[in-house]
C-alpha positions as CSV (number, residue, x, y, z in Angstrom):
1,X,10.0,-14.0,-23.9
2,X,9.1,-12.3,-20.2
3,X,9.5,-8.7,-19.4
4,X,10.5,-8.5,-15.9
5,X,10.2,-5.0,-13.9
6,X,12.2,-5.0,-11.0
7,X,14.9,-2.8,-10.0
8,X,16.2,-5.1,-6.8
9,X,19.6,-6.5,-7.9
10,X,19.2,-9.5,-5.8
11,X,15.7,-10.5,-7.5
12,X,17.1,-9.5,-11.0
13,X,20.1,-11.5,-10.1
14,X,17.7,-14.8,-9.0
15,X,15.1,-14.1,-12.4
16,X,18.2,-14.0,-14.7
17,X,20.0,-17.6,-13.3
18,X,16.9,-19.2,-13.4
19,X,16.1,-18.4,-17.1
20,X,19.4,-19.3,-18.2
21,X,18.9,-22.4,-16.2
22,X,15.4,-22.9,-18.2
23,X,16.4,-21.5,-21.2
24,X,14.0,-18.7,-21.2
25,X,14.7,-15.3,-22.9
26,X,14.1,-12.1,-19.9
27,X,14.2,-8.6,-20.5
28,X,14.5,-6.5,-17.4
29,X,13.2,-2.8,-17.7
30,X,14.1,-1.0,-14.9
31,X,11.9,2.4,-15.9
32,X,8.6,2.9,-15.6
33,X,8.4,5.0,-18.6
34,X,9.9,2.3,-20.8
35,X,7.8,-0.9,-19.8
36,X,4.9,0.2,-21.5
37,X,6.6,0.7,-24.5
38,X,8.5,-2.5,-24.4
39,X,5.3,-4.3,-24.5
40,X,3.9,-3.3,-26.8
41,X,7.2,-3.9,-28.8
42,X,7.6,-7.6,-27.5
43,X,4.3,-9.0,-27.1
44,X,5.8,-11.2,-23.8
45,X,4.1,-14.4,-22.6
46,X,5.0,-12.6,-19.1
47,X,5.2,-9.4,-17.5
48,X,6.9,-10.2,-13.5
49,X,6.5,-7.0,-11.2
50,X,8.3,-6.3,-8.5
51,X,5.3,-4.9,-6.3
52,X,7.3,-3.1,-3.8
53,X,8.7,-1.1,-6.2
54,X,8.4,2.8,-6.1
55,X,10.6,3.5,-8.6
56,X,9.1,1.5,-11.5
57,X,4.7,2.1,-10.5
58,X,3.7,-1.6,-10.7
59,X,0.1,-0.8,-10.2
60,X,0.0,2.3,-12.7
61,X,1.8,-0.3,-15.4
62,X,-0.7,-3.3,-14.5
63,X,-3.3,-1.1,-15.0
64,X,-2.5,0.5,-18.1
65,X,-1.5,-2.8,-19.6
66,X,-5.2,-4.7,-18.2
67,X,-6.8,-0.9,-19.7
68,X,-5.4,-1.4,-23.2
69,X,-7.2,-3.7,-25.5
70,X,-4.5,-4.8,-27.6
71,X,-2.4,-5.7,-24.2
72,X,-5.2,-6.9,-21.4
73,X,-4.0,-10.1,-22.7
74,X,-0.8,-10.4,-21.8
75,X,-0.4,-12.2,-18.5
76,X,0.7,-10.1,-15.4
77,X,2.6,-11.4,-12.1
78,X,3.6,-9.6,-9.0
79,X,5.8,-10.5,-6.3
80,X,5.8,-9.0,-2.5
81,X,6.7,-8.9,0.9
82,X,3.9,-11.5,2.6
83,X,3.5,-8.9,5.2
84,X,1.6,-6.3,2.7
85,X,-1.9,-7.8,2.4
86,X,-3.1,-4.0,1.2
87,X,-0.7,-3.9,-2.3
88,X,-1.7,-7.6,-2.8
89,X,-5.1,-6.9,-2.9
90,X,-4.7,-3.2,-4.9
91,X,-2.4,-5.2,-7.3
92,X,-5.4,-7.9,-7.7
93,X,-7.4,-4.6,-8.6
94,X,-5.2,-2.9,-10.7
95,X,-5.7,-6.6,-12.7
96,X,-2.6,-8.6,-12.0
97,X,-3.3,-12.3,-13.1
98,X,-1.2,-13.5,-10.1
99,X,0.1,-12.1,-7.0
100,X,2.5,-13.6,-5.0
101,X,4.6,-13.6,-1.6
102,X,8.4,-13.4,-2.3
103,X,8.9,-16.4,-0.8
104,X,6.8,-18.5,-2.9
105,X,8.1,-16.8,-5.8
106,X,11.2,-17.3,-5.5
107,X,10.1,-21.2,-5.0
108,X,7.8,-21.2,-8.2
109,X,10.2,-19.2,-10.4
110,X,11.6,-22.0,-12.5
111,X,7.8,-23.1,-13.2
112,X,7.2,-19.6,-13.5
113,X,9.6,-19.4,-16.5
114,X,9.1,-22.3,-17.7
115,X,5.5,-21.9,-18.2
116,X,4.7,-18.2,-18.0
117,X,1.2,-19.0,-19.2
118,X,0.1,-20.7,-16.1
């Protein structure tokens, strides 16, 4: 199972075709307060962030997840505009196993479901 945090409807909208196309169980969480929580609860092989987010604190969430030692190993993934080299790198800080443009996202995402351990 994958948690994904995003709140754009068009990502959410691509994530949720593709896992139904790879038979892959998503949970979107679209409140910051709640992702924590949820992961705890589901033990995903995935969390995907939508790193352009406000609304939902990707970095605060990767952090806190990387911080806690029953979590740190759940893998993390972000996804952003190409253009924003600073939150790429502040996401690689905050302890995001992979950070990626959109773009190449949107291109991996059936491998990305399919093997969310990669």
């Amino acid at each position: 199972m994958i948690i994904a945090v995003v709140d754009d409807l068009m990502f959410a909208s691509k994530i949720s075709t593709v896992a139904k196309a790879v038979k892959v169980d998503v949970v979107f969480v679209r409140s910051a307060e709640q992702v924590l929580l949820r992961v705890k609860e589901e033990r995903p092989s995935l969390v995907i962030f939508d790193l352009n987010s406000t609304k939902l604190k990707p970095l605060e969430t990767i952090t806190a997840i990387k911080t806690n030692a029953e979590l740190k190993s759940i893998r993390t993934l972000g996804y952003l505009s190409h253009i924003d080299v600073d939150l790429a790198s502040a996401a690689r800080d905050a302890g995001a196993d992979k950070v990626l443009a959109r773009s190449t996202f949107s291109e991996q995402l059936p491998s990305i479901l399919s093997s969310p351990s990669h």
